[in-house]
N, C-alpha and C positions, 0 to 999 in steps of 0.2 A: 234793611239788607246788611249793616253794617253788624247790627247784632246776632244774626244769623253767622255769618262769616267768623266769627269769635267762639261763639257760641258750640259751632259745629263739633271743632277739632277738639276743644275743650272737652266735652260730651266723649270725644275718643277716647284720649286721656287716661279721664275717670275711670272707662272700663278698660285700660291696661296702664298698668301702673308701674311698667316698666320701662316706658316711654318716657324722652325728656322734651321737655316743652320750655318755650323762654314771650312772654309778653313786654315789649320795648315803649314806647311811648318817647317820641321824638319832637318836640316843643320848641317853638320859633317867633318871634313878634320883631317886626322889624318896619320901620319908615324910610320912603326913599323921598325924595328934593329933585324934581328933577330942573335944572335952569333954565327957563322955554316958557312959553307964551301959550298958552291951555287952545288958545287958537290953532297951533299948531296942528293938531291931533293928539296929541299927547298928554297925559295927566301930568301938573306939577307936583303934585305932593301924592301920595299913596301911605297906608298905613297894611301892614297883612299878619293876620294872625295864623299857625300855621299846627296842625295834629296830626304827625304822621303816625301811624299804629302799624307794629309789625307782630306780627305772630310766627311762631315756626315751632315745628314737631319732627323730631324724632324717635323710632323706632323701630332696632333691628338696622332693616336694609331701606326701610320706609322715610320718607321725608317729605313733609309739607309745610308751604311758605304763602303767608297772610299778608298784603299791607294796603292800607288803606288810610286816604289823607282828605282833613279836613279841614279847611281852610275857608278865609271871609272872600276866596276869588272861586272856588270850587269846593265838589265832595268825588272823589270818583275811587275805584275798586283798583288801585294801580298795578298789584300783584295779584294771580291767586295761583299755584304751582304745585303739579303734586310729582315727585319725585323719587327714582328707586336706584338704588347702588349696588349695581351689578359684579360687582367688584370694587378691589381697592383704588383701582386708577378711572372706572367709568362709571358716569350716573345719566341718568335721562328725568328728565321734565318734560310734565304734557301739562297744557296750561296758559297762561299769561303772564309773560316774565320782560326783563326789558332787554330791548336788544344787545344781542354780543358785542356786534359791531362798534358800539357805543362806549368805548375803555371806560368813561367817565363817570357813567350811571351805571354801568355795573362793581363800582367802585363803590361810591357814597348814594345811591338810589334818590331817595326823596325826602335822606335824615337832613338836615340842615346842619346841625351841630359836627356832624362827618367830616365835613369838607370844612375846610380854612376859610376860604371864600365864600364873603354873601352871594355874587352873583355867578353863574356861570358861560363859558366862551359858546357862541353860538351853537356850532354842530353839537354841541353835549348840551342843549337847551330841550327843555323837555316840549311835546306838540304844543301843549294847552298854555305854553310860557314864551312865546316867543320863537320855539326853533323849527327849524326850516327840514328836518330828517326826520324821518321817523326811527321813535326812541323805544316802542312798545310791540309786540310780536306777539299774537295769539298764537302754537302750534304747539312743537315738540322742539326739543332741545338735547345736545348731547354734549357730556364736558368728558374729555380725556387728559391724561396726564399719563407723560412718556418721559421714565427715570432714564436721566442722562450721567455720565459721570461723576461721580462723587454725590453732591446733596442738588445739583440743580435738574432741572427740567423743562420740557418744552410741553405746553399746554394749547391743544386746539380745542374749542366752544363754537358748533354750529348747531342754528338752525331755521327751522322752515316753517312757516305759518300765514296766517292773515296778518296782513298790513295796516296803516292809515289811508283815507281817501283826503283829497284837496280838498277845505270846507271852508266857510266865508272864514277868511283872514288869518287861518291857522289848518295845519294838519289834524286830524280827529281819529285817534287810532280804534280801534276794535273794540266796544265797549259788552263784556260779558253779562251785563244785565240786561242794554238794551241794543243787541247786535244787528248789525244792518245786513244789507245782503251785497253792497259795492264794493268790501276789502276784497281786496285782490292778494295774491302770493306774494310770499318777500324769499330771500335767504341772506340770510348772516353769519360771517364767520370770524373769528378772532382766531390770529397763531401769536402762540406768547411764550419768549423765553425767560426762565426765571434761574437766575446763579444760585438761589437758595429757595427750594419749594415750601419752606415754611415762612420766608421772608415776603417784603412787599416790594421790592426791586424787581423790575420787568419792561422789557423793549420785545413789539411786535406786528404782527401787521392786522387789518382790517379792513376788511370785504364787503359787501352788500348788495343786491340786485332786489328792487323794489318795484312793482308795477303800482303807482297813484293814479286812482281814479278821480277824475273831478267829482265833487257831491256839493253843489253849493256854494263855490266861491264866482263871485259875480264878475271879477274880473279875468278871469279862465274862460268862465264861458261866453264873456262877452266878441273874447278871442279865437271862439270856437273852438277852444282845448280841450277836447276830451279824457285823456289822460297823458302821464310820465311814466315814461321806463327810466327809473331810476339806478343808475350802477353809481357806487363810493370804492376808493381806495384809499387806502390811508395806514399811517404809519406814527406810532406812539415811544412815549417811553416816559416812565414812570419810576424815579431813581431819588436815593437817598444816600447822602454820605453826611458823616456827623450832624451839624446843627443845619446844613442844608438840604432843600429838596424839592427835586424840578419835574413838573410835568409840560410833557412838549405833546403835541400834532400838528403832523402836516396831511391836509386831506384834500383829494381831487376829486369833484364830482362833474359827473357827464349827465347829461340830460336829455332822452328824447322826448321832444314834447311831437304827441300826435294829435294834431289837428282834425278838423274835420273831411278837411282837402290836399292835405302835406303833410311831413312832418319834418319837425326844426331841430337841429342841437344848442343845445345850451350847456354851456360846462365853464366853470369857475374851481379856482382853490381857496381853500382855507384852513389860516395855521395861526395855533397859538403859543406862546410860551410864558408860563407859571412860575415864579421861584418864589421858595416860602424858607423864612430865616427863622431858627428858633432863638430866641436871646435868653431865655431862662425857661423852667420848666412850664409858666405862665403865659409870657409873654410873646409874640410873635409877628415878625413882619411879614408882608408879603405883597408882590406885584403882579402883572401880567401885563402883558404886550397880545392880542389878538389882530388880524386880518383877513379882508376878502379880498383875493384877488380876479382881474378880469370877471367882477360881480357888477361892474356898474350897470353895465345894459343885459343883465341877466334879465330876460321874460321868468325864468322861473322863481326869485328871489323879490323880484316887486310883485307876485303875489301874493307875498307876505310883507304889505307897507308898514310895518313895525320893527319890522326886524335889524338889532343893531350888527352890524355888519364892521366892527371896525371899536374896538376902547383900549384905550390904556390907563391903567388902573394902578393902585397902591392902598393900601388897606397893614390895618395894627389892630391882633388878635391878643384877647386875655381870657386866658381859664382861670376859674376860680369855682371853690365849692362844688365838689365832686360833680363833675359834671357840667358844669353851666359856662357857658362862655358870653363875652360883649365882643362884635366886632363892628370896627367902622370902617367904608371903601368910600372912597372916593373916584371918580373917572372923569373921562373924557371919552365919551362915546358917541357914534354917528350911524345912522339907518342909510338907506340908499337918497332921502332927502335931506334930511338934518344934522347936524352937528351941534352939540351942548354939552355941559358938564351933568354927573350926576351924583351921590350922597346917597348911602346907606348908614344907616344905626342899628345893629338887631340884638334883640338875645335869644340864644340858642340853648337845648340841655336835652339829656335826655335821662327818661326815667325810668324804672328806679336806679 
């Protein structure tokens, strides 16, 4: 499949050659430690090697977007998006793309080297990785950009498609090679102010209404859960001044869990906040502070007994050698049962 997927747009290409095309190759190895007694549940040590491949094509009004990662914990088709620019300020995607909602992952996706941070804060946690939202939206997609005074603007990104279903121990989004028939409808939407539309400064809000269907998680239906109506609000902001730069959310989600014979709400928040120091062009600090609140006797959140729900972290990043970086995090992390320290070491690049 994988070479089909490359292979395809490639083939386009060749027969127009007026089209621009860019192949990326995203490169990751990295070991975690974690403090804890394997008794636990939990692995003490892990090692993951990681290929994330993005492809994209343009031409004219035309735009397609490839990526796909492979890795010693998965292989899966994470993007496939075909897209047309109907104008200067609007474009539409039909396809599988990651959700708007999500500031995080449509930020840095599934490069490793992107992002500062080895690990990331829960609700930006991808399904297949530990998070608890759904991050991946099969549908269509619309991104506007509305010129406001002088260079800045305001940006809305919604859209509407097939969702994840509840599956043993994690969320399982929509997979286009072997598609199920349980997703259900989601919508997503992202409103984002930018003081310079060519800049990466932005504060805004985000949306989401998701219906999760149980498919397989044994503690759901031991409860006789049939599915979540899922609604997210939330509220970002992603700013940079000189050698500083902080990313914050704060995000409330409501839960209705429908039973076989009732239905229950469950609602909790959860907020984090990031700050990354540059000390020289190479070097780099950086922290984060995360939390769940009113999560402890979440029914929805102890469906997922893995889920770190709570770290505070510090980590020291180096580039070197066009592209490559070493980072090492250390934390204090806790799920709705445990608490322990954990250690990352990775190296990241991407090529060419």
């Amino acid at each position: 499949m994988l070479i089909i997927v490359l292979m395809a747009p490639y083939d386009i290409v060749q027969a127009g050659s007026e089209g621009q095309h860019e192949l990326l190759f995203f490169l990751s190895g990295g070991a975690v430690h974690n403090y804890i007694s394997p008794e636990d549940g939990v692995r003490d040590n892990d090692f993951i090697l990681t290929a994330d491949i993005m492809y994209s094509y343009v031409k004219d009004d035309f735009r397609f977007l490839a990526e796909y990662i492979l890795s010693t914990e998965e292989s899966e088709l994470e993007r496939f998006q075909f897209g047309w620019q109907m104008n200067e300020d609007n474009i539409g995607w039909l396809g599988r793309f990651h959700s708007p909602s999500r500031y995080w992952n449509s930020a840095y996706h599934h490069g490793q080297y992107m992002q500062t941070s080895i690990t990331r804060p829960l609700i930006e946690r991808f399904e297949d990785e530990g998070g608890i939202l759904p991050t991946h939206v099969t549908g269509v997609m619309l991104e506007t950009m509305h010129d406001l005074q002088g260079s800045d603007g305001f940006q809305t990104t919604i859209s509407f498609g097939a969702t994840t279903v509840i599956g043993d121990f994690e969320l399982v989004p929509f997979d286009l090679i072997d598609a199920g028939s349980n997703h259900k409808e989601a919508v997503d939407l992202r409103l984002a102010y930018l003081p310079d539309q060519l800049g990466e400064n932005q504060i805004g809000l985000l949306l989401s209404w998701s219906n999760l269907v149980v498919d397989g998680n044994a503690i759901a239906e031991s409860q006789g859960l049939q599915s979540v109506e899922q609604g997210v609000v939330g509220a970002y902001a992603d700013w940079r001044s000189q050698e500083w730069r902080i990313l914050a959310n704060l995000t409330y989600v409501d839960n209705q869990m429908i039973m076989q014979v009732q239905e229950q709400t469950d609602t909790f928040f959860a907020a984090y906040f990031q700050a990354e120091y540059e000390l020289d062009q190479e070097w780099k600090v950086f922290g984060r502070l995360e939390n769940t609140y009113y999560g402890e006797n979440s029914e929805y959140i102890n469906l997922f007994s893995n889920a770190i729900t709570e770290r505070q972290m510090l980590g020291l990043r180096f580039d070197f050698y066009r592209k490559h970086a070493l980072t090492l995090e250390v934390s204090k992390v806790g799920t709705q049962t445990l608490d322990f320290n954990q250690a990352w070491l990775q190296w990241s690049a991407v090529l060419p």
